[in-house]
C-alpha positions as MATLAB code, in Angstrom:
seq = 'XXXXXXXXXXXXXXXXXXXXXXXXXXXXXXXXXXXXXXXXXXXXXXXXXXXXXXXXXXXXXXXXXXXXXXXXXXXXXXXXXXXXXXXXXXXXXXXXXXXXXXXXXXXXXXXXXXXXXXXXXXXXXXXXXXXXXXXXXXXXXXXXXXXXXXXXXXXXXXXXXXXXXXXXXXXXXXXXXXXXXXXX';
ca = [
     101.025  155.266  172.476;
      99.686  152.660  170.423;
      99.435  154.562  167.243;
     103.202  154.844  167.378;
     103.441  151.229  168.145;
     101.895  150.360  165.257;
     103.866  152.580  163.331;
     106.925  151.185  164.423;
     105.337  147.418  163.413;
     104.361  148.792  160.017;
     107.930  149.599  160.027;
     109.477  146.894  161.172;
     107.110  145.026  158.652;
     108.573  147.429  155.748;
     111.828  146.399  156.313;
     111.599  142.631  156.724;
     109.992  142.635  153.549;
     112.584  144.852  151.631;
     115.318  142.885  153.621;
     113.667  139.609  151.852;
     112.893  141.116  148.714;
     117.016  141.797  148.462;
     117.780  138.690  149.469;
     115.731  136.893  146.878;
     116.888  139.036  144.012;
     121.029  138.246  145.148;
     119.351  134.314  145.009;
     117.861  134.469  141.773;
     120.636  136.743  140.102;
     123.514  133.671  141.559;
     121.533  130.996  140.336;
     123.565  129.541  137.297;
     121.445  130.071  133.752;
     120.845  126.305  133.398;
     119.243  125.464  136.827;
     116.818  128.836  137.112;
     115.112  126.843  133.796;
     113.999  123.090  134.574;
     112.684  123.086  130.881;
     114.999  122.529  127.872;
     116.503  124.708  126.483;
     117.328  125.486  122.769;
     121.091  124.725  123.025;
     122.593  124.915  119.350;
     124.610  121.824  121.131;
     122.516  119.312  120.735;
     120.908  117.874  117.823;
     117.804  116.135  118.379;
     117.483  114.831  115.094;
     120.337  112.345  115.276;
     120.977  109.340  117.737;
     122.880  105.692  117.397;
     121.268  104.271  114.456;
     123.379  105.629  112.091;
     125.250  102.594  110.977;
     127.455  102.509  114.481;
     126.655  100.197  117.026;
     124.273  100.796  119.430;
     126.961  101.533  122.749;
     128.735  104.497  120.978;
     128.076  107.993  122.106;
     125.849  109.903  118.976;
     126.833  112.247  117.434;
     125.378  115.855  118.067;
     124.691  114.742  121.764;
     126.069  117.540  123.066;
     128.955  118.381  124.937;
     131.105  118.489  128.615;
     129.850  116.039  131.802;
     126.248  114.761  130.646;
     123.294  112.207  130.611;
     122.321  111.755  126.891;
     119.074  110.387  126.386;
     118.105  108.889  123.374;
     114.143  108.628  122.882;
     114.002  106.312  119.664;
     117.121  103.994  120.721;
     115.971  104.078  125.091;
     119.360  104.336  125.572;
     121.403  106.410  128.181;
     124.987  106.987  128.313;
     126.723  108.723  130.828;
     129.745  111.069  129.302;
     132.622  112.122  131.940;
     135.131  114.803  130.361;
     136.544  114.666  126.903;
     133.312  112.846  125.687;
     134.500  109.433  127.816;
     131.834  107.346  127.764;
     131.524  106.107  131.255;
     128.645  103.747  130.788;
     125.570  102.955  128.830;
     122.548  100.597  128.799;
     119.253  100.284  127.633;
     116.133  102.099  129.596;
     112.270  101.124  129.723;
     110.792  104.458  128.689;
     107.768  106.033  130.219;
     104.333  106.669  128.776;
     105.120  110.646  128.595;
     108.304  111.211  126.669;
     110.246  114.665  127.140;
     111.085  116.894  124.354;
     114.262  116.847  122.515;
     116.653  119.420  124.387;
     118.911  120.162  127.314;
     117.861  119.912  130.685;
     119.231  120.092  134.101;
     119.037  117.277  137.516;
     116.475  119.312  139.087;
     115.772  116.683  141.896;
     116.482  113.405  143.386;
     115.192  110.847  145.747;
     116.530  107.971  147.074;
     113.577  105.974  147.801;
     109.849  106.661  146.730;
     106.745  104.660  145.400;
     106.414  105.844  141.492;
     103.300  106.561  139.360;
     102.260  102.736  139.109;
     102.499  101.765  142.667;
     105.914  100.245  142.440;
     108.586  100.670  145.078;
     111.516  102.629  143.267;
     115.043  103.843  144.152;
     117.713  106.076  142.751;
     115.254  108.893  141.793;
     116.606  111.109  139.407;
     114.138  113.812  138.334;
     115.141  116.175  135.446;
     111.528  118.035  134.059;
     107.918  117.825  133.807;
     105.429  117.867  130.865;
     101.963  118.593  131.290;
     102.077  117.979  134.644;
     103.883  114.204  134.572;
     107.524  114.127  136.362;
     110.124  112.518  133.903;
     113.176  111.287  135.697;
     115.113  107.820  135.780;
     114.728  105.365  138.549;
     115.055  101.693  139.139;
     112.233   99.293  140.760;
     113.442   97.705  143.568;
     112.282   94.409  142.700;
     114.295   94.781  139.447;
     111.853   94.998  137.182;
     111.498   96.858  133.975;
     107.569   96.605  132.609;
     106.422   98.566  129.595;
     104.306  100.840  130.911;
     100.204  100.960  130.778;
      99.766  103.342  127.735;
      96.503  104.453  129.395;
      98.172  105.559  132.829;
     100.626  108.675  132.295;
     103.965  107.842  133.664;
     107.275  109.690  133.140;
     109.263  107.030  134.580;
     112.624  106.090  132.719;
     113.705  102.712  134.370;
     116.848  101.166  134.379;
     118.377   98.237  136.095;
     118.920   98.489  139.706;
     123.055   98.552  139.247;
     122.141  101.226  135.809;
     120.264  103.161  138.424;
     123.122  103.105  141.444;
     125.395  104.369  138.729;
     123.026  107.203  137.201;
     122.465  108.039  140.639;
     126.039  108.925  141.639;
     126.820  110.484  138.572;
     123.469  112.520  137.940;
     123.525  114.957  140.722;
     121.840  118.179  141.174;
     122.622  120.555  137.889;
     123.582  117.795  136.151;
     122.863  118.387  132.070;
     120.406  115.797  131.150;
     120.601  115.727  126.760;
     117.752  114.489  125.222;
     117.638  113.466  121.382;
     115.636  111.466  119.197;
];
């Protein structure tokens, strides 16, 4: 009797697996192209070569930035604008950059916390994460004191921070999936 036992747990066992295995290949195959990839992509939408300073002032939206419901993210500017349909500019306003900069390119809100302690000890809010590079989380937050310190070149930090009422409105636009465009 207890061969066939365990021949009915090896089967049982068989099953469960190939019942998960299934399941995880429906998951993977209905996850959208742009959140199975938390690393840019090489959308031909996006230029990363241009930003704001060509001659228009700072606030307008760049051109090459991209298209549809975004963040754009300029690196050489550390400015963010957040674009609603039809290229609306719903707001914009300078950012504190990081030590660790992301590449140029398209990303995707891959996570987001509300309340967490960042990199350099300081109590943040309005977490919202979008990659990683070489192991350092970039995402934009605000500190809850309201400050906005250059960071220590010698600590890696991928913290973009923004003003407390920057980072309430990033944080109910930027939700999960979110396209995050990054440009020089």
């Amino acid at each position: 009797m207890a061969s066939s036992s365990s021949g009915f747990v090896a089967g049982l066992t068989a099953a469960a697996l190939a019942t998960v295995g299934f399941l995880a290949y429906q998951a993977s195959a209905s996850v959208p192209a742009d959140l199975a990839r938390p690393g840019a992509s090489s959308s031909p939408e996006v230029s990363a070569a241009e930003g704001p300073r060509d001659g228009r002032e700072s606030g307008a939206l760049p051109a090459g930035s991209g298209t549809g419901v975004r963040v754009v993210y300029s690196l050489d500017d550390d400015r963010v604008w957040l674009v609603g349909e039809g290229d609306a500019v719903k707001r914009t306003f300078r950012v504190t950059a990081g030590s660790v900069d992301p590449a140029p390119g398209v990303y995707s809100v891959t996570s987001r916390s509300n309340a967490v302690t960042g990199t350099d000890g300081t109590a943040i809010e309005h977490v919202v994460r979008f990659t990683e590079v070489e192991g350092v989380t970039i995402g934009f937050s605000a500190a809850v004191d309201g400050s906005t310190p250059q960071p220590d070149p010698a600590v890696k930090t991928g913290g973009i921070r923004e003003s407390r009422v920057d980072g309430a409105a990033m944080w109910d636009f930027a939700t999960i999936g979110r396209t995050v465009a990054v440009i020089r």
